[in-house]
C-alpha positions as CSV (number, residue, x, y, z in Angstrom):
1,X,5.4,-39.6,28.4
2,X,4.2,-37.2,25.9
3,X,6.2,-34.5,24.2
4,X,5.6,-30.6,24.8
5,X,5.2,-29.1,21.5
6,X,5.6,-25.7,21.0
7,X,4.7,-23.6,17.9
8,X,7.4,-21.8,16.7
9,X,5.7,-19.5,14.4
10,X,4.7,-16.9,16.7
11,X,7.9,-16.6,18.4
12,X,10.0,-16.9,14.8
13,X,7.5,-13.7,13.9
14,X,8.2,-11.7,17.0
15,X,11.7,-12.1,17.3
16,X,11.9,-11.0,13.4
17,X,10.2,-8.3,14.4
18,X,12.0,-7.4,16.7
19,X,15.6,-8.1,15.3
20,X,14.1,-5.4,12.2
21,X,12.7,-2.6,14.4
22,X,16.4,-3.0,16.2
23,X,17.8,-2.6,12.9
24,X,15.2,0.4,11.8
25,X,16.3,2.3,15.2
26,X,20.1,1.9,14.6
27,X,20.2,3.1,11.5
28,X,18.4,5.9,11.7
29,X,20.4,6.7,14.9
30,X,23.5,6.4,12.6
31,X,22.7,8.4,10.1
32,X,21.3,11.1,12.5
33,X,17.8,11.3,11.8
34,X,17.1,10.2,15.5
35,X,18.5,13.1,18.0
36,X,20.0,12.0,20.9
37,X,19.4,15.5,22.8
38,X,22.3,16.9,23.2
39,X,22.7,20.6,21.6
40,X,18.7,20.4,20.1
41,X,19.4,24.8,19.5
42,X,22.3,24.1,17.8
43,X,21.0,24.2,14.6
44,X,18.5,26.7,15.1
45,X,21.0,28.8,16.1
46,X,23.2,28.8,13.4
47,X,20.5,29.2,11.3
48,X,19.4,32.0,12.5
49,X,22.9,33.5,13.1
50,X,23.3,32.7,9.0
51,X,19.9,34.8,8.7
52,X,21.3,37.9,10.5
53,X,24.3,37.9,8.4
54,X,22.5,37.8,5.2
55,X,19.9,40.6,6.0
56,X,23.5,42.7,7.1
57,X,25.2,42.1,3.8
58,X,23.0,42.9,1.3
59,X,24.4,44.5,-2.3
60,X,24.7,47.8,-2.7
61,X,22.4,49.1,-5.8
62,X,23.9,51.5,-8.0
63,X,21.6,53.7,-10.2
């Protein structure tokens, strides 16, 4: 009865691959570069609310 042999290799690759692109994608989820959707106008909003503000308060210029 012969043995099955089965290169590891390939498999050793993919799974590394794998395990690193899992890694990749939870880390940028954690740090918040990665959106999960929820409130996308948040920012964009506040931004702009922070722009309306400024253009009301501006100095006034004595001569």
């Amino acid at each position: 009865m012969e043995m099955i042999h089965v290169d590891w290799l390939p498999l050793r690759f993919w799974l590394a691959a794998l395990g690193s692109t899992s890694l990749l994608i939870l880390g940028l989820l954690a740090v918040g570069a990665i959106d999960d959707g929820a409130g996308d106008n948040v920012g964009i909003t506040a931004l702009l609310r922070d722009a309306d503000a400024a253009l009301y308060q501006t100095p006034a210029r004595t001569n």
